[in-house]
C-alpha positions as CSV (number, residue, x, y, z in Angstrom):
1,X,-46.4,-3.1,36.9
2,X,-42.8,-3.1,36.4
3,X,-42.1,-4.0,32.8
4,X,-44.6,-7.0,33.0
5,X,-44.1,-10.0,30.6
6,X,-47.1,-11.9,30.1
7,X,-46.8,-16.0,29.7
8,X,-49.8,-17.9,28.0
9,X,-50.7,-20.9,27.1
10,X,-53.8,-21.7,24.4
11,X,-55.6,-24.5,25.1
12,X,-56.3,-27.1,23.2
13,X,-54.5,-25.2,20.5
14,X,-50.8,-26.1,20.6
15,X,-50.9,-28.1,24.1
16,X,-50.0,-31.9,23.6
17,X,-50.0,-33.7,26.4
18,X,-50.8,-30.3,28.4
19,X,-47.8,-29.7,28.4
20,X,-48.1,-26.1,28.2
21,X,-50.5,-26.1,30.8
22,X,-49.2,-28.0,33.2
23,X,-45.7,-25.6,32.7
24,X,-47.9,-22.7,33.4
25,X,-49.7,-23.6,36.5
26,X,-46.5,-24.7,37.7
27,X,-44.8,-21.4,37.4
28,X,-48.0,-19.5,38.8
29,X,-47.1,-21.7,41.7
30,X,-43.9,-21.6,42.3
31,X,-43.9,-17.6,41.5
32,X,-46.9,-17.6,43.7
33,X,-49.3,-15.9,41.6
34,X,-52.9,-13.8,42.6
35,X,-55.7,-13.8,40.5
36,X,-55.8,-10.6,38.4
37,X,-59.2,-11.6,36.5
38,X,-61.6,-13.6,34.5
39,X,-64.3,-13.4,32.2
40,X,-67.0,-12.6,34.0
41,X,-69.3,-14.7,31.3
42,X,-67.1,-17.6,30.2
43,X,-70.7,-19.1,28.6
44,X,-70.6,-16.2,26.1
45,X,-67.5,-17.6,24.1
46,X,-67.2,-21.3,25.4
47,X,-69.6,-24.4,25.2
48,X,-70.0,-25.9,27.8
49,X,-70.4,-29.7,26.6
50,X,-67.5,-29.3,24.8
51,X,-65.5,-27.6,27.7
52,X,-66.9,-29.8,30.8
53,X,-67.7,-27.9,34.0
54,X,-66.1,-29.7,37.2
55,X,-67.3,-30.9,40.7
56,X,-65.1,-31.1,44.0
57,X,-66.1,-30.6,47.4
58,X,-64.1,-27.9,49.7
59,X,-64.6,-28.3,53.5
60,X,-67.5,-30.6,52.5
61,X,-70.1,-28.2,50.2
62,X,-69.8,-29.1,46.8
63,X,-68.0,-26.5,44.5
64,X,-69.1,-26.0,40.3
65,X,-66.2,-25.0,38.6
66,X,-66.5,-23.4,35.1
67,X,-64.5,-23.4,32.1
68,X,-63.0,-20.1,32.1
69,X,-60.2,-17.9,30.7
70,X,-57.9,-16.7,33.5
71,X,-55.0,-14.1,34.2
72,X,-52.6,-14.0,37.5
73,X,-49.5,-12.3,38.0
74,X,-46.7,-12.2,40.1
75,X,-44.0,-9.4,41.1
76,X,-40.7,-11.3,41.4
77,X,-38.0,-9.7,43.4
78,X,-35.8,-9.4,40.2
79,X,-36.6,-9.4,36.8
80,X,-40.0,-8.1,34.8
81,X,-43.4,-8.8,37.0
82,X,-44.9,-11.6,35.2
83,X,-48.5,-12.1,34.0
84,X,-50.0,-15.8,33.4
85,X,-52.6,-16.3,31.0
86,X,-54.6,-19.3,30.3
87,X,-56.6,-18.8,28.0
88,X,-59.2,-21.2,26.1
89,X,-60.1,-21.2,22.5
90,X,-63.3,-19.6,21.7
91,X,-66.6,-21.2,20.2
92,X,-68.6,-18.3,19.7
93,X,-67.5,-14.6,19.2
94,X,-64.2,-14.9,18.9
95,X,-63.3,-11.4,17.2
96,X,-65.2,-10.1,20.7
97,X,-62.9,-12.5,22.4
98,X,-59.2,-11.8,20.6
99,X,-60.2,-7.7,20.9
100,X,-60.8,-8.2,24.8
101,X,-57.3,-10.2,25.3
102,X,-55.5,-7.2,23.3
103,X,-56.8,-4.5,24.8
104,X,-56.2,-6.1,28.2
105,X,-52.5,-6.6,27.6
106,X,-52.0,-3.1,26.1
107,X,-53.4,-1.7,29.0
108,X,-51.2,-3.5,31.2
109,X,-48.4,-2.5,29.4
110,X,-47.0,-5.5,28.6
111,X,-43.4,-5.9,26.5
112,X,-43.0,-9.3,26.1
113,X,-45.7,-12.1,25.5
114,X,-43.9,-15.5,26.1
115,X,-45.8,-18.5,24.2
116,X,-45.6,-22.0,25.8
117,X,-46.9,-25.0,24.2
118,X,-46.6,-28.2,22.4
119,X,-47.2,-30.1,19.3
120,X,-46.0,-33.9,18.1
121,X,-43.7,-34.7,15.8
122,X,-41.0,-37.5,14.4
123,X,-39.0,-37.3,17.4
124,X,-38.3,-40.7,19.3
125,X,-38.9,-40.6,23.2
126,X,-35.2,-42.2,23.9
127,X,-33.5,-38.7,22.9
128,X,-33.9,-35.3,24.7
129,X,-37.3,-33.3,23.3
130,X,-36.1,-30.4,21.1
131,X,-37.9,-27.5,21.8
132,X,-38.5,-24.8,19.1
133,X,-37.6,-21.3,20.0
134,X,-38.5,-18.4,18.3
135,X,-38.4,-14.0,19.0
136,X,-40.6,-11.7,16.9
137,X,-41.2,-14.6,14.3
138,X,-37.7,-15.5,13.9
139,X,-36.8,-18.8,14.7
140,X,-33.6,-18.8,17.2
141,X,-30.9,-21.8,18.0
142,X,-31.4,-22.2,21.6
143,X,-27.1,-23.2,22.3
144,X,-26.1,-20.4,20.2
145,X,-29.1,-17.5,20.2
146,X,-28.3,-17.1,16.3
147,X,-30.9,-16.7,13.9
148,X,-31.8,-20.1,12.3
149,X,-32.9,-19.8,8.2
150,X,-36.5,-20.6,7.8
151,X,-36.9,-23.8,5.6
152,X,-40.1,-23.1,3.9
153,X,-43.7,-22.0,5.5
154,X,-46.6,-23.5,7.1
155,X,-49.5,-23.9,5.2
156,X,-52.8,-25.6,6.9
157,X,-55.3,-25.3,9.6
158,X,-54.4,-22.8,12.8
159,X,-56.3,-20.5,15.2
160,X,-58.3,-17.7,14.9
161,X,-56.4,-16.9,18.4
162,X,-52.8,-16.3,16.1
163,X,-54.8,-13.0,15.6
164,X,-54.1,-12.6,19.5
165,X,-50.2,-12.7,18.6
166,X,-50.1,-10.8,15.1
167,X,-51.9,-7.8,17.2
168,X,-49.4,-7.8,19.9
169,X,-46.4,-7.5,17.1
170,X,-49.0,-4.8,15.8
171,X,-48.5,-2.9,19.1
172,X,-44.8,-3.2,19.3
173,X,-44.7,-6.0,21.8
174,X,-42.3,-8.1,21.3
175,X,-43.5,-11.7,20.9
176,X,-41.7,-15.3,22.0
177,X,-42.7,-18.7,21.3
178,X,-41.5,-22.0,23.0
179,X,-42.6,-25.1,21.6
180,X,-41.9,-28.3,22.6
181,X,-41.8,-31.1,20.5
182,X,-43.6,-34.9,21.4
183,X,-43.0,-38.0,20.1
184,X,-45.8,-38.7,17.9
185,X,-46.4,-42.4,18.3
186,X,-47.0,-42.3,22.1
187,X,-49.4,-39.5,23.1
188,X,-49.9,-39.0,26.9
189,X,-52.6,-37.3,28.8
190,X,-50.2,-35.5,30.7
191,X,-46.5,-36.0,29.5
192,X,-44.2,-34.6,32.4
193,X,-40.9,-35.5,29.9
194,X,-42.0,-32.6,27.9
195,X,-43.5,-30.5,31.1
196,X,-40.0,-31.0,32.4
197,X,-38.2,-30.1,29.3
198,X,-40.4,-26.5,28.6
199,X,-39.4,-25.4,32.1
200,X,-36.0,-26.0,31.8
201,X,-35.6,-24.2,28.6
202,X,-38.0,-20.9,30.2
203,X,-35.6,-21.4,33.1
204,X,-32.6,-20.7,31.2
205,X,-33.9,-18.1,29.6
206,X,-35.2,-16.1,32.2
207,X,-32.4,-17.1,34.8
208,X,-34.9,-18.8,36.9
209,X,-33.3,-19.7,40.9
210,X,-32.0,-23.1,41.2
211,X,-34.6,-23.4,43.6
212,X,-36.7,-24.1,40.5
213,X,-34.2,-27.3,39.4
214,X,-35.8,-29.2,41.8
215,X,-39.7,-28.9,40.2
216,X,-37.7,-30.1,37.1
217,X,-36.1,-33.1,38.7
218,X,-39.0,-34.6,39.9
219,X,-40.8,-33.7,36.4
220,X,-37.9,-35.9,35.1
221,X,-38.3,-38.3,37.3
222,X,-41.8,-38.7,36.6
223,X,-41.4,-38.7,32.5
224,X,-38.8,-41.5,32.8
225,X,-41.1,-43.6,34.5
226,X,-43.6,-42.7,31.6
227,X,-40.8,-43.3,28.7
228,X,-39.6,-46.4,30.0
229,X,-43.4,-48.0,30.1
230,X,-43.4,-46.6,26.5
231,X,-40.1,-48.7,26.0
232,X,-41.1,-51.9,27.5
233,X,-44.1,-52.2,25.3
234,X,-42.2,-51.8,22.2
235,X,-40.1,-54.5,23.1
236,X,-42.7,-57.1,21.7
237,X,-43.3,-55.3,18.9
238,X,-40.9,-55.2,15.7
239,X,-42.4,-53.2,13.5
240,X,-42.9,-50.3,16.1
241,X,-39.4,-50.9,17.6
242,X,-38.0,-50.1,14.1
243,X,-39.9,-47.3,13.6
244,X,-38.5,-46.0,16.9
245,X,-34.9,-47.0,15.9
246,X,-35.3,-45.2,12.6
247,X,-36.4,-41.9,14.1
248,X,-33.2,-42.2,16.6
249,X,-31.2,-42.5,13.9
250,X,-32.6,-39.8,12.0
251,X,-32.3,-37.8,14.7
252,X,-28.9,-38.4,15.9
253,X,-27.8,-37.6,11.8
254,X,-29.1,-33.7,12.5
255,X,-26.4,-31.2,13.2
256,X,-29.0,-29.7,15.9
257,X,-32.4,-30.2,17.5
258,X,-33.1,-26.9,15.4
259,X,-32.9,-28.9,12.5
260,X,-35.0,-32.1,13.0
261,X,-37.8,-32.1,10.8
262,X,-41.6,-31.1,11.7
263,X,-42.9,-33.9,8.8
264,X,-44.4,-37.0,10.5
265,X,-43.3,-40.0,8.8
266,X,-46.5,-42.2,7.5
267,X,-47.7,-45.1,9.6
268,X,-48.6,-48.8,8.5
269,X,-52.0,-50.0,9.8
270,X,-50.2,-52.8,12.4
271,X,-48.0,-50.1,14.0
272,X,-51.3,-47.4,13.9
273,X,-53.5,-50.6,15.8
274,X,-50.3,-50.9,18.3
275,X,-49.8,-47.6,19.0
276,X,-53.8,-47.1,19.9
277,X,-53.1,-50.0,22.1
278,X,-50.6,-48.8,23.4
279,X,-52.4,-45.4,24.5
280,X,-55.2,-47.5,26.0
281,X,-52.9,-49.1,28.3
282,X,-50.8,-45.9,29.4
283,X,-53.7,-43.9,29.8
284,X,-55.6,-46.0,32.1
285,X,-52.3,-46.7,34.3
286,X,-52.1,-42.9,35.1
């Protein structure tokens, strides 16, 4: 492969709203990906009642689908070949698991492996979604492409699939990480805002056709119709509309996206039982 760069999302690791899977299968798409591989026994690392098998008929005969990891790739005409990998977190032998991913993407020869995901945080749905950028660890301002100062570690629960990223920097392959950020307080099945807001950023970065602007648009399109529901419900609701209003302000008072805060304010029990609510009624309208 010509200098292959391999995209992957982790799921459900890091993927509100799927956001990072949705973004993926919509670049295999559009770069019109083939099927490189799978596991050939998904059931040795997954369980299966906690990742559900799916039924859908082809041509009439009925078609089990199973939970599985997969990689694709596609040779664009310019730029490195691209590799997509959707990969699911393990339940059972997960050093077997992390050691197969590696020595996969060694062998392929892969020099960059491009993170996509998302997490929630205090950002309010009325303001664009800031998207966290970062190269080899380093956290990078997406308008400028200087380093940004890191303010303090993490310190809590992650994945046993990080090991898949500190072995790549192990290897010398360089390592990228885009992260979307989703309003905490109204947490979609599928949030196309944020789908929409991923692309664009991979877009710019890898100089994408304009072709592609038009995926985004309707991606917009589809996450304003989303945000707006979100924005009519508040409307009878004063506590929540103030916390919304407080987070725009907050917002609005950082000098960059880069800088809004990954803290989640706390939240009293009558905006928690709205919110819940709220959820209810959004998910069962999609």
């Amino acid at each position: 492969m010509r200098d292959p760069h391999v995209v992957t999302v982790l799921v459900p690791w890091l993927d509100a709203g799927k956001v990072g899977a949705l973004a993926l299968n919509q670049l295999r798409d559009y770069f019109g990906a083939r099927e490189l591989g799978k596991l050939a026994v998904p059931g040795r690392f997954f369980d299966f009642t906690r990742y559900r098998p799916t039924v859908h008929y082809v041509d009439g005969e009925r078609v089990l689908t199973m939970p599985n990891t997969t990689i694709s790739y596609a040779r664009p005409d310019e730029g490195p070949d691209l590799l997509f990998l959707h990969m699911l977190e393990p339940h059972a032998f997960a050093e077997t698991y992390i050691q197969s991913v590696l020595r996969l993407l060694t062998s392929l020869g892969i020099k960059r492996h491009v993170r996509l995901g998302a997490s929630y945080g205090s950002v309010p749905h009325t303001r664009t979604l800031p998207v966290s950028y970062s190269l080899n660890g380093q956290r990078i301002d997406l308008r400028t492409g200087e380093p940004i100062p890191q303010q303090g570690f993490y310190e809590g629960p992650t994945s046993i699939m990080n090991s898949v990223t500190n072995g790549m920097e192990e290897s010398g392959i360089e390592t990228m990480s885009l992260m979307v950020r989703l309003p905490y307080y109204a947490q979609l099945e599928e949030d196309y805002t944020g789908k929409a807001r991923l692309l664009e950023t991979f877009a710019d970065i890898y100089s994408v056709p304009s072709l592609f602007a038009d995926i985004i648009a309707k991606d917009k399109s589809r996450g304003e119709r989303q945000y707006r529901r979100i924005s009519a419900e508040l409307v009878n609701n004063p506590a929540a509309k103030s916390l919304v209003e407080q987070l725009e302000s907050d917002y609005d008072a950082q000098p960059s996206q880069s800088s809004i805060p990954d803290t989640l304010p706390p939240l009293s029990p009558d905006i928690e039982k709205f919110l819940r609510e709220m959820d209810d009624q959004l998910g069962n309208s999609q």
